[in-house]
Structures are given as structure tokens and as C-alpha cells.
N, C-alpha and C positions, 0 to 999 in steps of 0.2 A: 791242847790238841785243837787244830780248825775243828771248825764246822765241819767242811764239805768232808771230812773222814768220818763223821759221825751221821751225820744226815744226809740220807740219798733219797731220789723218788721212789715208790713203792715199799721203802724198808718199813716193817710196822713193828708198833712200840706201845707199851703200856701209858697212860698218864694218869695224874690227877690232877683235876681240874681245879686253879685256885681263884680265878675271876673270871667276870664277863669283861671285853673289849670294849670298842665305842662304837664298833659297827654291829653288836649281839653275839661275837662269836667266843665262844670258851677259850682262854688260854692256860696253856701247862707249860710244864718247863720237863727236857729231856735232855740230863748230864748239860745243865745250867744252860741249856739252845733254849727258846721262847718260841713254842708251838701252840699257834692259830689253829683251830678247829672248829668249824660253825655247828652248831646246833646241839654243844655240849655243853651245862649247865655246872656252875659252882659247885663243888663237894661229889662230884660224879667220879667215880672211875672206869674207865673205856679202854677201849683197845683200837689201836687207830692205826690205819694206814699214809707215809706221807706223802702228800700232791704234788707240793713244792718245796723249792728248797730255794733261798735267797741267803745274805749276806750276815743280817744280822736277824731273822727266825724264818720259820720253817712253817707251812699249813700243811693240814693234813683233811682226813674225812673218817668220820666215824664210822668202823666195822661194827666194834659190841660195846654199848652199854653194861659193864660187868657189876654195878654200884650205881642204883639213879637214885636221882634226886628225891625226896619229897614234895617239889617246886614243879618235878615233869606232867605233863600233862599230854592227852593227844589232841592234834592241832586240828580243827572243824574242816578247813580247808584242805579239798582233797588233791590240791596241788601244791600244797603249803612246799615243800620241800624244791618243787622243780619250778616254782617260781621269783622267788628271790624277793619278793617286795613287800614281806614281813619277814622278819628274823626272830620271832621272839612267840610265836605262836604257843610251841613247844613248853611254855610256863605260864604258870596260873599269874594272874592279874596282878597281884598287891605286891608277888615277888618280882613283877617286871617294875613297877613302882621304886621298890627297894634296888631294885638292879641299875634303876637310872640315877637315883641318887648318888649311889656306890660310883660310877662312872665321872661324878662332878669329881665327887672328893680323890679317885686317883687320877684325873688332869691336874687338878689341884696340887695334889703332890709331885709329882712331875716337875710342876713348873716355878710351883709357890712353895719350895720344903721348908722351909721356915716356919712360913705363916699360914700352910694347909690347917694344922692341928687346931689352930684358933678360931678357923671360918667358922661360922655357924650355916651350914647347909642345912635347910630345911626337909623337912618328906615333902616328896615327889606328889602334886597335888594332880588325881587320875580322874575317871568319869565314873557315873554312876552305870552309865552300859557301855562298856569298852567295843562295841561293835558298829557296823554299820555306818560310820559318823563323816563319812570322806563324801562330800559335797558332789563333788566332778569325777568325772570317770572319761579316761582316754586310752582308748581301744581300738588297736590296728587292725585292720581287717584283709583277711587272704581268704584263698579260696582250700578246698578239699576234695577232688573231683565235681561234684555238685552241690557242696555241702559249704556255706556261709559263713567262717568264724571269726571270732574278733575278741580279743583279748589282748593279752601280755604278753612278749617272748620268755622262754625261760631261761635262765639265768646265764650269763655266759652263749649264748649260741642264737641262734636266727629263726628257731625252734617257734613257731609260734602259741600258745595256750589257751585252749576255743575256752574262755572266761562264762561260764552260763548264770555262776553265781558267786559271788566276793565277799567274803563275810566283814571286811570294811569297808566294802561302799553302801552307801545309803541306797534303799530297799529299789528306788525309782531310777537313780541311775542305770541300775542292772537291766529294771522291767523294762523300759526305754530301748536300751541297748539290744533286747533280746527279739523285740520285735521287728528295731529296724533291720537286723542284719537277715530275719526270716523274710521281710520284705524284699528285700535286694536280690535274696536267693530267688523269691517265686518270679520277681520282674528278670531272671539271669540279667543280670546287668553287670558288666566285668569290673573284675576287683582286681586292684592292683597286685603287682607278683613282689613288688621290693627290687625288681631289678628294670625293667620297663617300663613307660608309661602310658603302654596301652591299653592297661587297664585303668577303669577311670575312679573306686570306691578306694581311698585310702584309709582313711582313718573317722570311727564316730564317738564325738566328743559329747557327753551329757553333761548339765550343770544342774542341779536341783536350786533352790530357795528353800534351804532347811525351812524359815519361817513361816515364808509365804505359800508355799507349795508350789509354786509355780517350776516348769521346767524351760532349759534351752536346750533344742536339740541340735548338733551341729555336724553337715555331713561334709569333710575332708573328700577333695575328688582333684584328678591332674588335670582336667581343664573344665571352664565354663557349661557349655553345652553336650549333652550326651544323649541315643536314643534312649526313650520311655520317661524323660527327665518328666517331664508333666505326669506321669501316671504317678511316680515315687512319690513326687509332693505330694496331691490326693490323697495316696497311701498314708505318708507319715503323717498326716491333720487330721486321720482318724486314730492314731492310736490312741492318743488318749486326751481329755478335752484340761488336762493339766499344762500338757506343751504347749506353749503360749508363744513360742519364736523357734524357730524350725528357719538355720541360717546353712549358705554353703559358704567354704570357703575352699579355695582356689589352690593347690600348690604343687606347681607341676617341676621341680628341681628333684633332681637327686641328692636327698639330702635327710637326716634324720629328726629333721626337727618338724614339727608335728601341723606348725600353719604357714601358709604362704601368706604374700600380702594382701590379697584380692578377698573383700569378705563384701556376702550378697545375702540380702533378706531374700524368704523365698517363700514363706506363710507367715504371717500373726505380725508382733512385735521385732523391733530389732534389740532389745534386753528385756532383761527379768530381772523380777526386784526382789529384795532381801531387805533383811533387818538386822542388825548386829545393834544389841543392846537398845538404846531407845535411837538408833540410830539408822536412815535407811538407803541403799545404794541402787542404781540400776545398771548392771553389770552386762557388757556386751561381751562378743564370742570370743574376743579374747586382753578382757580385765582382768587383772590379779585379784583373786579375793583369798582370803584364807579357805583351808581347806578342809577346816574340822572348827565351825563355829561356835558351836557349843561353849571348848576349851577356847576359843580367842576371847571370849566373855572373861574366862578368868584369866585368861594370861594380861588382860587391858587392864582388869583391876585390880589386878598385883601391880601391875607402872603406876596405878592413879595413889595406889597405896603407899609405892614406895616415893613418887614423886611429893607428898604431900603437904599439896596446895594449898593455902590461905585463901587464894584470890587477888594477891598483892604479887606474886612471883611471875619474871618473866623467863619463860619455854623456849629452847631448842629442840626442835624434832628431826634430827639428823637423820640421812639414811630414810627419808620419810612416804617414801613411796606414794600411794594416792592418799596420805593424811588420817588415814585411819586413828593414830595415836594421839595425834595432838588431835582429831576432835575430840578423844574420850577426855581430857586432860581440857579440853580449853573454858570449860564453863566456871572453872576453876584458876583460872592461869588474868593476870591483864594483858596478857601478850605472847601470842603466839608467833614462831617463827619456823620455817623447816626449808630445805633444801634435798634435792637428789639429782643427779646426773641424768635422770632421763625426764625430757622432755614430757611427754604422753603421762606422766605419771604426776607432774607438775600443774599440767592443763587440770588432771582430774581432781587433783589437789584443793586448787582452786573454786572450781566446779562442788564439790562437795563443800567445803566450808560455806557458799555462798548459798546452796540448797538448806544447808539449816542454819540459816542468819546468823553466821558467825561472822563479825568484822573486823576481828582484832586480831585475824590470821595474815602473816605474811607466807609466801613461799617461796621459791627461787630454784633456778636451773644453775646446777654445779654444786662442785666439790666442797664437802661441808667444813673442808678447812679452808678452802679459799673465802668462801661468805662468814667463815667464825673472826678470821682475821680482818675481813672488812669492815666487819658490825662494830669490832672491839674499837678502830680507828676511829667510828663516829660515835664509841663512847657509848655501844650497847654491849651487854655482856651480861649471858643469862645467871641466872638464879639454879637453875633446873638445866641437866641438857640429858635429855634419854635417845639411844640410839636401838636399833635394830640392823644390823649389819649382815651381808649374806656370808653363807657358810665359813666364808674366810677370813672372816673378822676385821679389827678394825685398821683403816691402811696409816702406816708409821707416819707420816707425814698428819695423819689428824691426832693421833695422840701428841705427839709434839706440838700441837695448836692446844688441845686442851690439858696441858698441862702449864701451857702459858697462861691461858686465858683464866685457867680457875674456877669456874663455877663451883657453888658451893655441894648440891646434890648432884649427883650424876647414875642416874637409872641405866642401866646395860640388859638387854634384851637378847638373850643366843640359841643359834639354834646349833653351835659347836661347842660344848665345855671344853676340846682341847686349843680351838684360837681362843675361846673366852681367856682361858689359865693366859696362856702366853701374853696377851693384852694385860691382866688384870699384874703380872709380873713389872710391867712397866707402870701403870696406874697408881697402884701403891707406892710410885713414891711421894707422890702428895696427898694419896686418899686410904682411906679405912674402909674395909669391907665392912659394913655392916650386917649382911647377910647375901648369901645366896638361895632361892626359891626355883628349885625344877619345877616345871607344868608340866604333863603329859600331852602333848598336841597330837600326837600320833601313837595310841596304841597296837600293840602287838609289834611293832615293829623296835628299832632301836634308836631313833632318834631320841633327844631329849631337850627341849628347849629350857631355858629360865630366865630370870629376872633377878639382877645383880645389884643391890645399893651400896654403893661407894659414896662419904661423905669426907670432903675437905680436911685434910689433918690442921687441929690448932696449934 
């Protein structure tokens, strides 16, 4: 029998829930259809009404919990549900741990049925305080008749969510946040609506320096000059003598992405510095830096672990953004190398190895199969080559380089176990998993990153 005769919108239906997804959400199975349900946990059974209906499964939304968990928990967050930007609140810690692991090994199977059963996936390595740990905070700001809010939309809709306190962002981001926008309100100074740009407050972006304590504070506006502009800055140099750079940036487009190109110092510094590891950066208003430092500590020394260096071995650091990795990797390595497509990231690249006298670092703009296959023609060809690739994994055109080229180790970095599997389907056929390692980079939510060693088959 189709589908579409069994599944309609609205129809509601018993389940039992047999896993978690890889976005957090429960799935069951209803007369063999595959129904998506968020916020329902393994071994639960609910009663659920359906949302949608598509081709090959169905979402629904949970009425009754008839059977919970021993895993359920209530979520701190009193907007946990209508904001969407954890998914995993609703379970205690070590079983969100256990859940991310769980998610390796069914990409794994999916893609690798053969050779899932033999991986060795490790446990999910978590924090010792799963809270508070998100560095930066970027928070849209509208108005309320007179009232100032800035936070997150809710999930699906234009709804926006006056955020006063985020149980994963780090303590200062929030305090920061909650004063500029009380500021904004006392100076009325117009906040943008999302559809004109007559108002001039879009967006207030915080950064902490988990190490340092230092803060940036960053105020999003649609153009340069606006009245009371002098009294605001005044205002924000007193909040608190931690903000150390208090920057505006400029972006007057209809558009949802969060900076324009125009960025102005406007008190203090124009970065704040940080530390990762024994390692230390000056990050401007809009540097990538990791987002949960803590966890990038271990997720770098699982690469150094699985990369493991002599001193004699020379490093590809593909995909390498401003170099983060192959510093952690280079005091170890006689030869560093990295490449990435963007430009700015190359410059900083550069810039950073050279701040801590690294000189055995090369970098390069472009595709790290095009520089794998140039290097090989002059007769370089790594030992090592560790990548971190975004969401989408790695592009066919550089597996097909490295499966010429051969390196003997190859470290894989993901922050998707479903492109990791499908990568690692092609990979294996010259290389052996030696293991896969989840890190927890982002608690309570459903991400899962980890750290993959693949060695050369003899």
C-alpha cells in the first residue's frame, strides 16, 4: 500500500520510538513508513500527531508521552522547545553522549554495511560542565512597543525570542548583551523592523576570551552615522571595564546574513585575545574562531594523537582555515603544509604561524587537490594529511587526489557522521579504519563532531 493512503496531516498514531536521528529527533516506524518526531527519546512511547507527510517518511509532533524514558529530563531553558537551537536538552548528559556515538555507528551502517561491525567507535568524549560554553553570542534585535529585545527567532517563523538568559552561552556574553539592548531602549534609538532600513540597531554580536576574559562587543546597524551615536558609545565603555573593543559594523542590504563589509572601531581595541592551548590569537569582529574552546583543546589532541608525529613526518593540513591545526601538529611535524580556498583565512594563516616562530609552515590559496597534485609533481608527498571539511564533506575530486597520492596516515575531522560514512565508503579502499573518536563540541544540542584514523592498507 502507498504511503500517501496511510499517512496524512493531522492523522495521529501511536509509536515506539527505536532511535535518535542526526538532527536529535526520535524516529519510529508506522506500518514500515519512517516517522520523524523531535523531541522524543529512544524506548519512549507517545502518541503523536502527523505534521508532514513526504515521499519516503513522515514528521509528526508529540501529543502524549504514554512511556518515558529514564534518559528524559526537564530542559532549564524556558524556551527550550520554541527555539530550536538545542535539540537535546530534554536528556540527561551521558545519555546525549551515548546518543552521539549511537548516530556514528548508524551512518556507519548505512554507508559502510560491511565494515560498520568492525569500526571501533569510541565513547563520545563530553565536558565536565555541559553549560555555558559558547564563546559568541549573535543576537537580532527588534523592538516591542518600547521594549528592546534581541535574541533568536523561533524555530521555523520570523517570531523573534527576547533571549534574557541562554544556558549555553558563556555567562558574559548574555550580561553584555542584556545591557546593551537596555541601553538602546533608554537612548530610543530605532531598531531595525527586518523589513526596512529605517531603523538603524540590527544585530549585537558578543565574543568572550574564555581565557583571557577579555570581551568584544559588536553593534550591527544599517548605516554609518545615526542620532545619539556619541552617547551609545559612552554608554557601552561603561558597561563593563572587561569590553575591551566595542566595534560597529555596517550592513545596510536586505539580507540575512548577520555582517556587512564596512567594520569601524569605535572604543578600545580593534581585537581581543584568547588562548587555545599554549597557543595565542587576536581575533577581530569577524575571525572564525571555534566556538566551545574548552572541547577544541580535546578535539586538537585527538589530531595530535591520531596524527602521531616523530618529528621526522611531513603535514598536509587541508581545508585549514586560519591554521589552527597544523599549529597544534607543527612542533612535531619537519614540515608543514595547508591550503584553503579563501583568501582572509590564508593571510591569517600565515600571520599566526609567523606570531609563534613557526618557519617550517607553508600555506596556499586553492583547492587542496589542485596543490596535492602539484606538490606530488615536485616530488612532495605527505606522511600525514588531516583534513577538516565543512558540513558537506569531502569534495570527490580531492578523494580521487588522495587516493593517488597515498599518504600513509590520514586523520579525518567531522562535523557530519552521515558525509564522514559516505567519504570513508570511498577511502577504504586503500585505507583501514583504525578508529573513530566522537568529541562532544556542542552540548545539548545534536551535533557531533570526531576524529577519524584511516592508515594505508599493506
Amino acid at each position: 500500500m502507498a504511503q500517501e493512503t496511510i499517512m496524512e496531516v493531522g492523522k495521529r498514531i501511536p509509536l515506539n520510538i527505536k532511535k535518535l536521528g542526526i538532527n536529535g529527533e526520535g524516529i519510529g516506524y508506522y506500518k514500515r513508513n519512517i516517522v520523524f518526531i523531535p523531541g522524543a527519546l529512544v524506548g519512549e512511547e507517545v502518541y503523536a500527531e502527523i505534521t508532514k507527510v513526504s515521499r519516503n517518511f513522515s514528521e509528526a509532533k508529540v501529543l502524549k508521552v504514554q512511556k518515558k524514558s529514564k534518559h528524559r529530563v526537564t530542559p532549564p531553558c524556558p524556551v527550550y522547545e520554541a527555539c530550536g537551537g538545542c535539540q537535546l536538552q530534554h536528556m540527561t548528559y551521558d545519555s546525549q553522549l551515548v546518543a552521539k556515538r549511537h548516530v556514528v555507528l548508524q551512518a556507519l551502517q548505512k554507508y559502510v554495511p560491511n565494515q560498520a561491525k568492525k569500526i571501533n567507535v569510541k565513547s563520545t568524549i563530553g565536558m565536565d560542565d555541559p553549560w555555558h560554553y559558547r564563546n559568541k553570542s549573535q543576537f537580532q534585535v527588534r523592538k516591542s512597543g518600547k521594549h528592546v529585545m534581541a535574541g533568536l527567532f523561533a524555530e521555523n517563523s520570523h517570531k523573534l525570542l527576547d533571549l534574557n538568559d541562554c544556558p549555553v552561552q558563556h555567562e558574559m556574553t548574555t550580561f553584555v548583551t542584556n545591557k546593551t539592548k537596555k541601553i538602546i531602549e533608554a537612548l530610543n534609538i530605532p531598531v531595525y523592523d527586518g523589513r526596512s532600513t529605517k531603523g538603524i540597531i540590527r544585530t549585537i554580536v558578543v565574543r568572550v576570551g574564555v581565557r583571557t576574559g577579555e570581551v568584544q562587543l559588536v553593534i550591527v546597524t544599517t548605516r554609518k552615522n545615526f542620532p545619539q551615536k556619541e552617547e551609545l558609545i559612552e554608554k557601552l565603555q561603561h558597561i563593563d571595564e572587561r569590553v575591551v573593543s566595542i566595534v560597529q559594523n555596517i550592513n545596510s542590504e536586505d539580507t540575512s546574513l548577520i555582517f556587512g563589509d564596512v567594520t569601524r572601531v569605535l572604543a578600545g581595541k580593534e581585537t581581543i585575545h584568547e588562548e587555545l592551548g599554549e597557543f595565542a590569537f587576536d581575533l577581530s569582529a569577524r575571525a572564525f574562531f571555534q566556538l566551545n574552546p574548552t572541547q577544541t583543546v580535546h578535539l586538537y589532541n585527538q589530531i595530535k594523537k591520531a596524527a602521531a608525529l616523530t618529528g621526522s613526518e611531513k603535514v598536509v593540513d587541508a581545508y585549514c582555515g586560519v591554521g589552527t591545526i597544523g599549529l597544534w601538529l607543527a612542533k612535531d611535524a619537519s614540515e608543514i603544509r595547508g591550503m584553503d580556498v579563501i583568501p582572509d583565512s590564508i593571510d591569517n594563516a600565515k600571520q599566526n604561524a609567523e606570531n609563534h616562530g613557526i618557519q617550517h609552515a607553508i600555506y596556499k590559496t586553492g583547492t587542496a587537490e589542485d596543490w596535492l597534485a602539484r606538490w606530488q609533481k615536485e616530488g612532495f608527498v605527505p606522511d600525514v594529511l588531516t583534513v577538516d571539511p565543512p558540513r558537506t564533506g569531502l569534495a570527490p575530486s580531492f578523494i580521487d587526489a588522495v587516493l593517488k597520492i597515498k599518504p600513509k596516515r590520514f586523520v579525518y575531522t567531522s562535523c557530519n557522521p552521515s558525509t564522514l560514512a559516505k567519504d570513508l565508503a570511498q577511502l577504504t579502499k586503500i585505507y583501514h579504519i583504525e578508529y573513530i573518536q566522537p568529541v562532544d563540541m556542542f552540548p545539548q544540542t545534536a551535533h557531533v563532531e570526531s576524529v577519524t584514523l584511516l592508515t594505508l592498507r599493506k
